[in-house]
C-alpha positions in Angstrom: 0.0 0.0 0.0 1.5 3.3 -1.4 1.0 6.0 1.2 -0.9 9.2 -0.1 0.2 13.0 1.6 -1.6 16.4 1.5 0.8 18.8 0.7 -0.5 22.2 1.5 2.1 25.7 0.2 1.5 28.4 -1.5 1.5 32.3 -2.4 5.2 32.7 -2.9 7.9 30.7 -4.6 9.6 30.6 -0.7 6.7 27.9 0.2 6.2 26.0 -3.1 9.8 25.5 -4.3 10.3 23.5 -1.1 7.8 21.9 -1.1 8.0 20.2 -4.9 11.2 18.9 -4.2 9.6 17.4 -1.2 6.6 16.2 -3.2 8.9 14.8 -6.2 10.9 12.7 -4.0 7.9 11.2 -2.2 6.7 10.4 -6.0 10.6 8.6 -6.4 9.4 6.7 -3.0 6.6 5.4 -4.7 3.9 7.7 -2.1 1.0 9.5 -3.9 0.9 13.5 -3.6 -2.1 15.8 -3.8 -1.5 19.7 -3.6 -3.9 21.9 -1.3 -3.5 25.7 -2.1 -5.3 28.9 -2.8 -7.0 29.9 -6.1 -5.5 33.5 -6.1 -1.6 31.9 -4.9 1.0 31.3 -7.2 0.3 27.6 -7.2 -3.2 28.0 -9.1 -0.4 28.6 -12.1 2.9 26.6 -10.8 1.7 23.6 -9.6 -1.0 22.8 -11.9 2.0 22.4 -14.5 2.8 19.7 -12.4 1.8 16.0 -12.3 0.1 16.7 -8.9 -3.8 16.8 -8.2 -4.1 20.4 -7.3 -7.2 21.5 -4.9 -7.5 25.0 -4.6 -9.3 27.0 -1.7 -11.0 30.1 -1.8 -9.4 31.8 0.7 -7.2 35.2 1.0 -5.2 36.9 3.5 -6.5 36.5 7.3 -4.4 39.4 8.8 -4.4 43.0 7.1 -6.9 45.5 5.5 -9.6 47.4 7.1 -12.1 46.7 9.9 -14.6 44.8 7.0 -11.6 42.3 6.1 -11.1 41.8 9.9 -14.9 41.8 10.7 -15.3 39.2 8.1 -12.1 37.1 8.5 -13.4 34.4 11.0 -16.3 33.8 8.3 -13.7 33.3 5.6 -11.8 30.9 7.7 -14.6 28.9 8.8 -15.4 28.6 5.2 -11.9 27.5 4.0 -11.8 25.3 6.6 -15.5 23.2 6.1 -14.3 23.5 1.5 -11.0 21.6 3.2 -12.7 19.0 5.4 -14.3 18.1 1.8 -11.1 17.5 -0.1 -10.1 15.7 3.0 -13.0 13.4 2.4 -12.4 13.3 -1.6 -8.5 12.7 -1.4 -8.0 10.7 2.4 -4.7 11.5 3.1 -2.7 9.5 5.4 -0.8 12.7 6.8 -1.1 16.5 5.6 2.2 18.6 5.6 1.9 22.2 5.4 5.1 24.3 4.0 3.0 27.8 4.3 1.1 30.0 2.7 -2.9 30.7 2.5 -4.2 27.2 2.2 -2.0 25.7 5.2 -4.3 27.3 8.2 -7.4 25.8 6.7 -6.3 22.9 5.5 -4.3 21.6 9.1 -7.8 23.0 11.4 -9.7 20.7 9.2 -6.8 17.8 9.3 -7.0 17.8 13.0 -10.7 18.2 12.6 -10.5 14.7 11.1 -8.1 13.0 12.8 -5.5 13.2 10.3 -1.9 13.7 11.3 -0.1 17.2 10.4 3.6 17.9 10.1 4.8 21.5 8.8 8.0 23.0 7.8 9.1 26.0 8.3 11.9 27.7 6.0 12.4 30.9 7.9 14.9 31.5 10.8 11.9 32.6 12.9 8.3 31.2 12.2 5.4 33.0 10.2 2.0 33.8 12.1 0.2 30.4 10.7 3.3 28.0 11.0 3.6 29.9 15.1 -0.1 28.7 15.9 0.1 25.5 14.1 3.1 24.1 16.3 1.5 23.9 19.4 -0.5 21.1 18.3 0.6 19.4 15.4 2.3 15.9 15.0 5.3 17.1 14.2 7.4 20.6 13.7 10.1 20.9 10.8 12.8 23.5 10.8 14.7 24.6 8.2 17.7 26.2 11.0 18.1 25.9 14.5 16.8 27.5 17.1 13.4 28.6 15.2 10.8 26.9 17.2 10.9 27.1 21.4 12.0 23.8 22.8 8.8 22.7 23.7 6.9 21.6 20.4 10.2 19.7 19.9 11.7 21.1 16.2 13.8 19.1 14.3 16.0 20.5 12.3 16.1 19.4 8.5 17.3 21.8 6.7 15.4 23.8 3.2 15.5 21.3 0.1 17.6 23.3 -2.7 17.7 22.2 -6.2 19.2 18.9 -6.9 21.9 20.6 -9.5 23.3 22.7 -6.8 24.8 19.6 -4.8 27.1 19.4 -7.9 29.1 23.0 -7.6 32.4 22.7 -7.1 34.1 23.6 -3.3 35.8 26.9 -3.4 39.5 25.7 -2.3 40.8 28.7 -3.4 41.0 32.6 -3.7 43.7 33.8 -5.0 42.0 37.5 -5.8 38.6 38.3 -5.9 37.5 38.0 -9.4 34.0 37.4 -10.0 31.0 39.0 -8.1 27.6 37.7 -8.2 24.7 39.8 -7.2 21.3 38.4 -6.8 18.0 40.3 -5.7 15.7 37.6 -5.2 13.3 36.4 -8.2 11.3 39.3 -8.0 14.6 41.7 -7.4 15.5 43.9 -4.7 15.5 47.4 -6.7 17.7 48.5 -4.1 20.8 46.5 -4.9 20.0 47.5 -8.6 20.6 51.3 -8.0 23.3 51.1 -5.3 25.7 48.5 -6.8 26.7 50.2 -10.2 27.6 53.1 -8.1 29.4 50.8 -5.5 31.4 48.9 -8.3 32.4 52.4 -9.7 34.2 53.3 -6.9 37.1 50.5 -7.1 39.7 50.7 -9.5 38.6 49.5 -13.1 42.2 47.1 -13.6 41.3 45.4 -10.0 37.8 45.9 -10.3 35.9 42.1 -10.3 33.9 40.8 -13.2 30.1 40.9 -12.1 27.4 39.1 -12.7 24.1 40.4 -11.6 20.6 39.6 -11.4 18.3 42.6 -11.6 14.4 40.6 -11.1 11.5 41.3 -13.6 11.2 44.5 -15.2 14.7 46.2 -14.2 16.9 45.0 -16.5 16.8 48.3 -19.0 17.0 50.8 -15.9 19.8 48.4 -13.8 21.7 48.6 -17.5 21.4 52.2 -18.3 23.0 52.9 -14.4 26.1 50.8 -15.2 27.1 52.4 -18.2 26.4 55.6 -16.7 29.0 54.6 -13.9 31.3 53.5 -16.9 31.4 50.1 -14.9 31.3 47.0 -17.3 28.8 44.4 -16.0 27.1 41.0 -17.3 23.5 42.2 -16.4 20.0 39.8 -17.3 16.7 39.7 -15.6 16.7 36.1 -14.5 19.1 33.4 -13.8 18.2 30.2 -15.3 21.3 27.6 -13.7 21.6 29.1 -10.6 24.4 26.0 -10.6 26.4 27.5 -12.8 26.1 31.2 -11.7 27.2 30.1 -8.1 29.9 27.7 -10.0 31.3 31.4 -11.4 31.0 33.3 -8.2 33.7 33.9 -5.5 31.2 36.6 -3.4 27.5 36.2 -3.8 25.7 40.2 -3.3 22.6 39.4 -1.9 19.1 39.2 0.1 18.9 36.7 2.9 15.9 35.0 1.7 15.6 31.4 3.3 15.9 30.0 -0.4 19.1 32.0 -1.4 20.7 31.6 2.7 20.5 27.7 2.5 21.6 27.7 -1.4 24.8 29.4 -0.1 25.2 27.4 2.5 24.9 24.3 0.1 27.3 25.6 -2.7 29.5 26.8 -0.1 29.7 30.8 -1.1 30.7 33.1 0.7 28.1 36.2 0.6 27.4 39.8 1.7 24.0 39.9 3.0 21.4 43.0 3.4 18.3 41.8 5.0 14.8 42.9 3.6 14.4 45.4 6.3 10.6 45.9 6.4 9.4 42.6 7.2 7.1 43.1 10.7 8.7 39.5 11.7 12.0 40.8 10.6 12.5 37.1 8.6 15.8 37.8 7.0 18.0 38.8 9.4 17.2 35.7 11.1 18.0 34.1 8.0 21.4 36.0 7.8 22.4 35.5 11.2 22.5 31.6 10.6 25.4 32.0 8.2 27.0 35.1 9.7 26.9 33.1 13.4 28.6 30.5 11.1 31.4 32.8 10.0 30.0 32.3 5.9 28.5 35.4 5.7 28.7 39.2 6.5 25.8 41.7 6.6 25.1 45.1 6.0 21.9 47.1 6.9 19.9 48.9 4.8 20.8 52.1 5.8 22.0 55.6 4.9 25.7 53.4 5.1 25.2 51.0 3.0 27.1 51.8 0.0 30.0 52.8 2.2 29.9 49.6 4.2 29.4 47.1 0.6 32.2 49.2 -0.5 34.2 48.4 2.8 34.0 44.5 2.5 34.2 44.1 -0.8 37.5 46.5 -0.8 38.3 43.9 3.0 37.8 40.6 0.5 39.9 42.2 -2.1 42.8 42.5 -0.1 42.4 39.4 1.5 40.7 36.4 -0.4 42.0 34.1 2.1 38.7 35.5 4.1 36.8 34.2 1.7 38.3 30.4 1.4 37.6 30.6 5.0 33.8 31.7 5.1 33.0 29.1 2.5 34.9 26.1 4.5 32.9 27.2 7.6 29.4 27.1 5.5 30.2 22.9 5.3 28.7 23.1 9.1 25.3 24.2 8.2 24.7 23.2 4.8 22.4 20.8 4.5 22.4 18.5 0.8 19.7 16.2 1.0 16.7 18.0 3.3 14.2 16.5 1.2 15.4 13.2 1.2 15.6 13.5 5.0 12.0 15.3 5.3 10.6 12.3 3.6 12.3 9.4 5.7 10.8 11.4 8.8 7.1 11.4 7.3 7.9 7.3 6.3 9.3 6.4 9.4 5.9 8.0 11.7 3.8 6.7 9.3 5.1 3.1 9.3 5.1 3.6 13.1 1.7 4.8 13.3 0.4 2.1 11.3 2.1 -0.6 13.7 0.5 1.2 16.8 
């Protein structure tokens, strides 16, 4: 007998990513996956390219807005919820596991509403709103880095899957001098890095100045462009990053975000990174994030402040002079890289299963 799971993520890549590589290593275990989302998330599009049954809730946002969105919030929810006790019936899961977003709040009160086991991950250094209420009483609680959860709903740790191709990249044994800069704004770009680092890069010498690749995000490729020419600062600049193997592969710094994605990719590849936090976040995710890699000694961070060009400037100039630094930060990112999460996430659901099933 094959066991079948619930997956519930949506609304941003930073949920659903995860949890396909989860889902497609169940499939390689011979378990049967169903997807539980939101019709206005990004799964209604991602995952229904996918060879997974996709179920989609109508629910929105349950924090936010005006007094009517707050007034009518508990109605919503109590709708979501009795839509997912149906699926429930329709798909009978042997265990639901919730990775975040819209759907996972519904979709685990109606689980536990029907007696069926819950287990959620959370990728984030501290824990969203739904994933924070959902650990006092679910089966069992998934970090992606330590120190997330309190003690009490006992976390394990397991890491965040990353893309099987990134295993692969090479270790950097190496530095002689910094040569190649890669700087990422997240899939949807940070606009700040785009206007700060043509300007940054202008300011060192153009015959030690390192080659640089960077990522601007959707829509800011023309304007990212025009600013490095303006700065007389030649630059490899595109809109997306298709093999994020290969651009990591390149790199000797990584420029970037601290998104729980990129933070446990650069852990993985073993790069070295400047991080600025996304500083508006109310739960201040990222610098969680960057604070597992800069307690490792991988990573350095720099606010966003009125500094911040001065202070990018500063390590950048710091690595320059001495890329032993930076041979050092990526042999101290072997002690929290994680390289098989998902396979490890799975043998956890298969192992309480089978165990649940004996007792």
């Amino acid at each position: 007998m094959s066991w079948k799971v619930l997956i519930m993520a949506g609304g941003t890549g930073g949920h659903i990513y995860p949890a396909m590589a989860v889902a497609e290593t169940m499939v390689k275990k011979g378990m049967i996956v169903h997807w539980l989302g939101a019709m206005r998330g990004m799964e209604a599009e991602l995952v229904a390219k996918t060879e997974f049954p996709l179920h989609l809730l109508p629910v929105t946002a349950y924090q936010g807005g005006g007094l009517k969105r707050k007034l009518i919030a508990p109605v919503n929810l109590l709708r979501s919820v009795y839509a997912a006790m149906r699926i429930l019936d329709q798909v009978k899961p042997d265990m639901v596991v919730g990775f975040g977003g819209y759907a996972s709040a519904p979709g685990a009160i109606a689980a536990k509403i029907k007696r069926i086991p819950v287990l959620i991950h959370e990728q984030n250094g501290t824990p969203g709103m739904t994933n924070a209420y959902l650990s006092r009483w679910v089966e069992k609680v998934i970090q992606a880095f330590p120190h997330t959860f309190p003690e009490k709903v006992n976390p394990i740790t397991l890491g965040n899957p990353v893309r099987e191709e990134l295993v692969s990249v090479k270790k950097m044994l190496e530095c002689e001098n910094l040569q190649r800069v890669l700087v990422l704004g997240g899939s949807s770009g940070a606009q700040s890095l785009n206007i700060i680092m043509p300007e940054v890069f202008s300011q060192i010498n153009q015959q030690q100045r390192p080659e640089i690749y960077h990522q601007t995000g959707q829509g800011k490729l023309e304007e990212t462009l025009s600013s490095y020419q303006k700065y007389g600062v030649e630059a490899n600049v595109v809109e997306y990053i298709g093999n994020m193997a290969t651009a990591y592969d390149w790199a000797e710094l990584v420029i970037s975000r601290s998104g729980a994605s990129t933070v446990s990719e650069l852990a993985v590849v073993g790069r070295p990174s400047i991080l600025i936090p996304y500083p508006w976040h109310k739960d201040q995710q990222q610098y969680f994030n960057a604070r597992v890699l800069t307690d490792s000694h991988g990573a350095v961070v720099c606010e966003q402040d009125e500094q911040l060009s001065q202070n990018l400037l500063h390590y950048i100039k710091q690595f320059m002079g001495n890329p032993k630094m930076l041979v050092n930060m990526a042999t101290a990112l072997e002690r929290v890289a994680i390289w098989d999460s998902a396979e490890r996430i799975v043998r956890l659901i298969e192992k309480f299963l089978a165990g649940r099933r004996q007792g």
